[in-house]
Each structure stands twice: as structure tokens, then as C-alpha cells.
C-alpha positions as a Markdown table, in Angstrom:
| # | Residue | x | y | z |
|---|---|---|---|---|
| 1 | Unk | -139.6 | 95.8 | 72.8 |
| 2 | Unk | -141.8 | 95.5 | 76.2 |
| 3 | Unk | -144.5 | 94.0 | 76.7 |
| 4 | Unk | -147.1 | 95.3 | 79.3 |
| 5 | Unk | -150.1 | 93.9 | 81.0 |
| 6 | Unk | -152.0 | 95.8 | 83.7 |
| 7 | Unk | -152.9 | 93.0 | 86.3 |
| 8 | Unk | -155.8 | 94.1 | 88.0 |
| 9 | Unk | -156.9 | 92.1 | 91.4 |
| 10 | Unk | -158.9 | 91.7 | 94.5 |
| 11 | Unk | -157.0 | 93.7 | 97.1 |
| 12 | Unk | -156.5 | 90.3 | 99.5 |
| 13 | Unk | -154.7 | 88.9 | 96.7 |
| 14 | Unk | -152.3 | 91.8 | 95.6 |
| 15 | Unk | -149.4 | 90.9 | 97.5 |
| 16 | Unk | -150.3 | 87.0 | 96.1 |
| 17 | Unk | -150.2 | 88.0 | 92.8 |
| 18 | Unk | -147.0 | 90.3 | 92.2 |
| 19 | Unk | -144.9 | 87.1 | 93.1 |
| 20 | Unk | -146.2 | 84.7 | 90.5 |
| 21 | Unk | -145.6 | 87.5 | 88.1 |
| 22 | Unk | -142.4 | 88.0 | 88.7 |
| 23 | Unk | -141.8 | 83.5 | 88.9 |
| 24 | Unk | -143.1 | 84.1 | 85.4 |
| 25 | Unk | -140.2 | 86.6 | 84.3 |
| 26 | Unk | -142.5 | 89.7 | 84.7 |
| 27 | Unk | -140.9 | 92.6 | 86.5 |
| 28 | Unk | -143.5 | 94.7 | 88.5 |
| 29 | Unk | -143.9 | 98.4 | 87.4 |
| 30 | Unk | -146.6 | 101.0 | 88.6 |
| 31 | Unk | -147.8 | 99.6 | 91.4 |
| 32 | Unk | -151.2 | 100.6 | 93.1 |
| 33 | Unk | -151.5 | 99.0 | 96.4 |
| 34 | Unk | -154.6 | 101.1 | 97.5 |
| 35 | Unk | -157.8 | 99.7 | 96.9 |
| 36 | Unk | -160.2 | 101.4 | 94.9 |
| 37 | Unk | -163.8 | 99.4 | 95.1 |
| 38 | Unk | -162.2 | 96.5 | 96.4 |
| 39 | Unk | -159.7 | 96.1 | 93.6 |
| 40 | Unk | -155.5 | 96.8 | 93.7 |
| 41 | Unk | -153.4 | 96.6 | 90.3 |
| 42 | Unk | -150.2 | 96.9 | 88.9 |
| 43 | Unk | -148.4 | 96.4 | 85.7 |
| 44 | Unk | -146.4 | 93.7 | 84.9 |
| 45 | Unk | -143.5 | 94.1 | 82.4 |
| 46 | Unk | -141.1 | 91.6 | 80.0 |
| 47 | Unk | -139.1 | 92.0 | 76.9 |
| 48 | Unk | -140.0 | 90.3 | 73.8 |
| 49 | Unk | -136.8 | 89.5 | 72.1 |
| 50 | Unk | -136.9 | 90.0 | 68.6 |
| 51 | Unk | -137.6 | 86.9 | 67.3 |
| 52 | Unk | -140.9 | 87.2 | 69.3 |
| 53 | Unk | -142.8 | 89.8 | 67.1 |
| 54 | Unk | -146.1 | 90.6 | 67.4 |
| 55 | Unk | -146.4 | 89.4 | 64.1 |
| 56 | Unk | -145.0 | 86.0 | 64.9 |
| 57 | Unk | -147.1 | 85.8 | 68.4 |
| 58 | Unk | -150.5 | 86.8 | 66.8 |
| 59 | Unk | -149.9 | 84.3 | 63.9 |
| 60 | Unk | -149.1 | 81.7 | 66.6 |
| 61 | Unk | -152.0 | 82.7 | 68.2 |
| 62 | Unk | -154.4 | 81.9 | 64.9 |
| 63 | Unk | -152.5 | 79.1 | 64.4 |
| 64 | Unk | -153.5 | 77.3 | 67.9 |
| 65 | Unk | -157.2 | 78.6 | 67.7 |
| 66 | Unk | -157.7 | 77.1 | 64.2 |
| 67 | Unk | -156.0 | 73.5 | 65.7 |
| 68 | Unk | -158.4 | 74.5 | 68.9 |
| 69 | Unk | -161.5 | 74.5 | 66.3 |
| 70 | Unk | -160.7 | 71.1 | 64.5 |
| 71 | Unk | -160.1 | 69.5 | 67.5 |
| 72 | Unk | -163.8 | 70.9 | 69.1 |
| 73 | Unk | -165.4 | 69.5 | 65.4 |
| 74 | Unk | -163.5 | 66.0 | 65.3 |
| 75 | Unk | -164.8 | 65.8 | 69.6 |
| 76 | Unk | -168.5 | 66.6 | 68.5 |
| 77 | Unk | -168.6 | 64.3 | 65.3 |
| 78 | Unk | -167.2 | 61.6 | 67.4 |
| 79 | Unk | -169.6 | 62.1 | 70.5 |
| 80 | Unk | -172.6 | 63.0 | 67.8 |
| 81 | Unk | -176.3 | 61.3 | 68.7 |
| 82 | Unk | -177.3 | 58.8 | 66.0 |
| 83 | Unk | -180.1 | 60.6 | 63.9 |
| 84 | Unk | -179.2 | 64.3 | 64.8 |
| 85 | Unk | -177.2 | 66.5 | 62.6 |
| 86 | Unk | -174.6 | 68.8 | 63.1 |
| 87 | Unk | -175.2 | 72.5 | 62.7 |
């Protein structure tokens, strides 16, 4: 399965931008190089292998947001002012 994103970008920075795509494994497909309002875009490509479902990348995902959360509530009990109350 492939994975698409459209990478949208200031048109200075378009020929910036493919390379550190494709650095990152990405392989560059429908390119637009002519700026419309300013902005250029193309769309950067991988395969997911199968082990890397959706299922198992969106699970992932909750996963790290939940750890995210508890790690923002232990910060703001431990930085706290004396006498206020957390909401």
C-alpha cells in the first residue's frame, strides 16, 4: 500500500523541499512547479509495508498522544502554584 501526502510550499522553497523528501524515502510524484498565489506543491509518495497498517499507525498514534497527555498533567502538577487548583 502507498502512502501519499501533497506537500504544499512557498514557491522559493520548492526546489528546497523535494530533496528532503526524498532523504526521507519519499519519491516525488505530480509535481507542480508553477506558482499559483505564491505557493508550488507536489506529492510525495512511500510504501507502507504491511506490517505498517493504518490500523497499527493510528493506534500508535493514540498511543503517543495519551503518553503526550500524562506527561503535560505530571509537568503542571509539578510546576502547580501553592493555593491554586488545577482545572
Amino acid at each position: 500500500m502507498a502512502m501519499r501526502i501533497r506537500v504544499t510550499t512557498r514557491a522559493d522553497l520548492f526546489e528546497k523541499r523535494k530533496p528532503q523528501h526524498i532523504e526521507r524515502g519519499y519519491r516525488i510524484e505530480d509535481e507542480r512547479p508553477i506558482p499559483v498565489n505564491g505557493l508550488c506543491s507536489f506529492i510525495a509518495a512511500s510504501e507502507i509495508l504491511d506490517s505498517d497498517r493504518v490500523s497499527d499507525l493510528v493506534c500508535d498514534l493514540k498511543h503517543k498522544v495519551a503518553l503526550s497527555a500524562a506527561l503535560c498533567f505530571k509537568i503542571l502538577v509539578a510546576v502547580r502554584v501553592p493555593g491554586r487548583r488545577l482545572v
